[in-house]
N, C-alpha and C positions, 0 to 999 in steps of 0.2 A: 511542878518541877520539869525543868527540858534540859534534856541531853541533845548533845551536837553529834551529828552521824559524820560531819563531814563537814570541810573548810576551805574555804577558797582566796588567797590574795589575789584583787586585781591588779594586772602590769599598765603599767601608764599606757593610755589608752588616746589616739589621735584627735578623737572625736567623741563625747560623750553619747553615751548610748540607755534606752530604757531597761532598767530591769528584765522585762518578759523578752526582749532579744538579746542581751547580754548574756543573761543566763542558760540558755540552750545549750546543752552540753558541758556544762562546767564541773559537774557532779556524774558521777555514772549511771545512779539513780534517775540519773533527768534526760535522759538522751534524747526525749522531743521536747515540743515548743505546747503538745498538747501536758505532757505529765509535770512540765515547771510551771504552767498555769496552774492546775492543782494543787500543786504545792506550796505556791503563791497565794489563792485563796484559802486553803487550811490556814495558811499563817505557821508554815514550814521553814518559811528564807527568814534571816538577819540578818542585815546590812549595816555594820558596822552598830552592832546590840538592838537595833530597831527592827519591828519586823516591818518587812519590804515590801511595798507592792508593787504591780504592774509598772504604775508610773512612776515608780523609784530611776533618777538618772543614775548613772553609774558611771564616773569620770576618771576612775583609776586613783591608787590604792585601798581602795574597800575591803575590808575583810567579809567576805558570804557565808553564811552557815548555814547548813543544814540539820534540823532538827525533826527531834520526835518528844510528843509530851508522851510522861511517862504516867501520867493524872490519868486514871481510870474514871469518867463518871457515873457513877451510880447511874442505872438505867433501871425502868420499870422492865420486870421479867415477865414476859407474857409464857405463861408451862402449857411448852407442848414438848413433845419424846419426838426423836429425831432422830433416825438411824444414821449412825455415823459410819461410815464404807474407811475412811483413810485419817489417822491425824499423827500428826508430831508436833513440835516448837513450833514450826512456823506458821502451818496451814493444816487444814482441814477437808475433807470433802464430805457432805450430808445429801443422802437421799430425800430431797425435796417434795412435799407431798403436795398432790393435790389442791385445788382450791384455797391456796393464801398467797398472798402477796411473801414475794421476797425484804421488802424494805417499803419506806415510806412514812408518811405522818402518820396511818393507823396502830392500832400499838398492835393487832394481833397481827405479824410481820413474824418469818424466819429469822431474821437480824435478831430481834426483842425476844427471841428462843433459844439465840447459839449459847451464848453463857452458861447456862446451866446444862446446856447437853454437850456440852466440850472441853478439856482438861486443861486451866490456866497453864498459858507458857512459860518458862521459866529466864525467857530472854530479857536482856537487859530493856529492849524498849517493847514491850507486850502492850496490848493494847486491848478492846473489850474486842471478841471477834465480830471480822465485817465481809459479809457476801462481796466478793471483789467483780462479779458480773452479774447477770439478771435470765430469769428464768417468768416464762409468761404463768398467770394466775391461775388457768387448769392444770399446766404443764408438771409434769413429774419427772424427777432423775436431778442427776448431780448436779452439784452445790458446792463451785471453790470459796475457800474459804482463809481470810488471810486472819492470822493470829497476832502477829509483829507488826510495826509501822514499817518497818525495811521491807519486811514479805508481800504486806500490801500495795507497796509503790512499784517494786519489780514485777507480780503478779499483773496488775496494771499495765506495766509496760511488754511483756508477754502476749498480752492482748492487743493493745496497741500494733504490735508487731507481725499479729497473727501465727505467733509460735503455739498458741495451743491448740488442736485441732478439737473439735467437735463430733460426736455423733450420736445422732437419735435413731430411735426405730419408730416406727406410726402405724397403726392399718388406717388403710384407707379404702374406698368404694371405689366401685364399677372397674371394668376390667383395668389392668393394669401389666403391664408385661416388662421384660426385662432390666435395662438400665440404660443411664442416660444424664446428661446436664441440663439444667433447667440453669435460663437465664433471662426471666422476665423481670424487669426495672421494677422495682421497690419505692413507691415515694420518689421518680423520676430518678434514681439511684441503682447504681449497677447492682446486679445481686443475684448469685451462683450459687446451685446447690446442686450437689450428686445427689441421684439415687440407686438404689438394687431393689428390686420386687425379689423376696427371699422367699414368700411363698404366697399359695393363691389357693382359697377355698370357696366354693359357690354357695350362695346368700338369694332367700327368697325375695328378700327386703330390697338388697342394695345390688344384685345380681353377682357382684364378686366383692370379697373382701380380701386383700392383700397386706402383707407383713412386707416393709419396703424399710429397709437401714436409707436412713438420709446425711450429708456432711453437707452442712454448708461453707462454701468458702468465701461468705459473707454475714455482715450482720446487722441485715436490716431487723427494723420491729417488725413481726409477725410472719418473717420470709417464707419459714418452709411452710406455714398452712396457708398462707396467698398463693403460695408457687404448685401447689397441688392443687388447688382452687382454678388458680388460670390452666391446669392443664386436664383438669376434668376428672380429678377424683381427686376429692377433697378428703381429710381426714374424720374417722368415723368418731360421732360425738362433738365435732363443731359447730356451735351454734351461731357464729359470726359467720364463718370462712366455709356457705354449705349451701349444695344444690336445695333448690325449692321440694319441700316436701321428702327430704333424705337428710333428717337429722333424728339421731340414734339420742332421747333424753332420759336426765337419770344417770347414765352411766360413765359420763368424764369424759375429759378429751381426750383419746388413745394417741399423744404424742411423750414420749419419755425419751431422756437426756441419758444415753444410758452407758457411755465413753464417754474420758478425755483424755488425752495425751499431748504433755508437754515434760520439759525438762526441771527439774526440781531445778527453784534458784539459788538454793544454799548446798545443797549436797549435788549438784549437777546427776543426777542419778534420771535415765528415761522410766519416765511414769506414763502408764497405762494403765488407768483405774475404769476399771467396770461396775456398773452398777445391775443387778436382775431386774428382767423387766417387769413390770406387777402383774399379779394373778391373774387381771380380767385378760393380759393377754392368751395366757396359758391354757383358758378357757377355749379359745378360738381355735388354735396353731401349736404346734409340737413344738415349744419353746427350750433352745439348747443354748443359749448364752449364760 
C-alpha cells in the first residue's frame, strides 16, 4: 500500500529537463540533489503513477508524487536489549553497544534489533525502525534512529546539512594537554575535529591517559581515531589507529558517542540528548557526565 506525502504539478517547462535535476527542491523533504537521489532509488517519486527514475525526462505538466510504502517487511529479528535513552512517533535514540555492526548483510546488526526493543509508531506512514547514521564497530554511544518514512528523510537531510552536532569522549595515550582543532585530510578530504583534554591521569603502560570530549565538524570514516593517531595519541584500545607496541587488548575501544544535538523535525523542540559514558571509563577518571 503507498501513501502520497506530497504532489507536485509541472508548469510548462522551455526545455525538458531529467528527473534527478528537475526535481531538486520541488518537495520540502528534498531540498538537495543528494536526498532526491535517494528517493529516487527507494522508488519514492511517481511521475504521473510510474515510478521515476533518474532518467525520467520531465517536459511539463507531470504530476510528481511523493510517497511512502506503508508495507512493513517482516524482517528476521536478531534479540539483543538495547538501552533505549529517548523515543516518541518519530525517532529514537539507543545506546549502541560495543562490537556489532550498525546495519549491513549480517543479520546480527543493531537495525535486525530495533523492532523489538522500540514501541511501534502510531504515524500514518511508520515504517520498521532504521539507523539514520553510522557508528564504527567498537564504538559505543548513541544511535539516531528514524521510526517514520517522513522522520527518516528529514533526519537525513539534518545531516546532510550538518544541523546535528556530534560529541564523543575517548581516553587516549601519552601526554595530551589542553585544546585545540585538528585538521588533518581524511581520505585526501577536509576533515575537522575539536578537542578538550577534561582530564589527565599518569599510566605506567602509556605514560599518560587522558579523558578528551571530541566534536567533529566532519565526517570522514574513522576521523577522530586517524586524527589522534596523526597527532600522537591515539585512542586507548585501538587496534587499527595505534602506536607500535601501545595497544591496550581485551578491553574495547574507549571511544563513545555520548551527545547529540539537533532540533526535533516535527515538534521543533532543541534536543540535547546525553548518553553515560560506560563503566570502564569510570574506572579510570571521576566521571560526571
Amino acid at each position: 500500500m503507498l501513501q502520497v506525502i506530497a504532489t507536485h504539478v509541472v508548469p510548462v517547462l522551455e526545455f525538458p529537463l531529467r528527473l534527478q535535476e528537475y526535481g531538486v527542491g520541488i518537495f520540502d523533504l528534498l531540498g538537495t540533489k543528494s536526498a532526491l537521489k535517494k528517493a529516487i532509488k527507494k522508488e519514492l517519486i511517481l511521475v504521473n503513477g510510474a515510478i521515476g527514475r533518474t532518467a525520467t525526462f520531465i517536459k511539463g505538466g507531470e504530476k510528481i508524487e511523493l510517497i511512502a510504502s506503508t508495507k512493513n517487511v517482516v524482517k528476521k529479528k536478531f534479540i539483543l536489549n538495547l538501552e533505549v535513552v529517548y523515543e516518541d512517533d518519530y525517532l529514537a535514540l539507543i545506546n549502541k553497544p560495543a562490537g556489532i555492526l550498525v546495519s549491513g548483510n549480517s543479520f546480527k546488526t543493531v537495525s535486525n534489533a530495533l523492532a523489538q526493543n522500540l514501541i511501534p509508531s502510531k504515524a500514518s506512514d511508520a515504517v520498521i525502525p532504521k539507523p539514520v547514521h553510522r557508528l564504527d564497530y567498537p564504538t559505543t554511544g548513541l544511535l539516531l534512529v528514524g521510526k517514520t518514512n517522513r522522520s527518516i528523510i528529514l533526519l537525513n537531510k539534518l545531516f546532510e546539512e550538518k544541523k546535528i552536532q556530534k560529541t564523543y569522549h575517548a581516553v587516549t595515550i601519552k601526554q595530551m594537554n589542553g585544546r585545540g582543532t585538528l585538521s588533518f585530510p581524511v581520505e585526501d578530504k577536509v576533515a575537522v575535529s575539536d578537542f578538550e583534554v577534561l582530564q589527565v591521569v599518569p599510566s605506567k603502560r602509556f605514560d599518560y591517559l587522558n579523558l578528551v570530549k571530541l566534536e567533529p565538524k566532519t565526517g570522514r570514516r574513522h576521523q577522530l581515531r586517524k586524527h589522534l593517531l596523526k597527532l600522537g595519541n591515539p585512542i586507548l584500545g585501538d587496534a587499527v589507529y595505534a602506536l607500535d607496541n601501545l595497544v591496550l587488548k581485551g578491553k574495547g575501544l574507549y571511544l563513545h558517542a555520548s551527545m547529540l544535538s539537533f532540533i526535533h523535525p516535527f515538534t521543533q523542540e532543541q534536543f540535547q540528548i546525553k548518553c553515560k559514558l560506560p563503566k570502564k571509563f569510570g574506572k579510570l577518571f571521576e566521571i560526571d557526565f
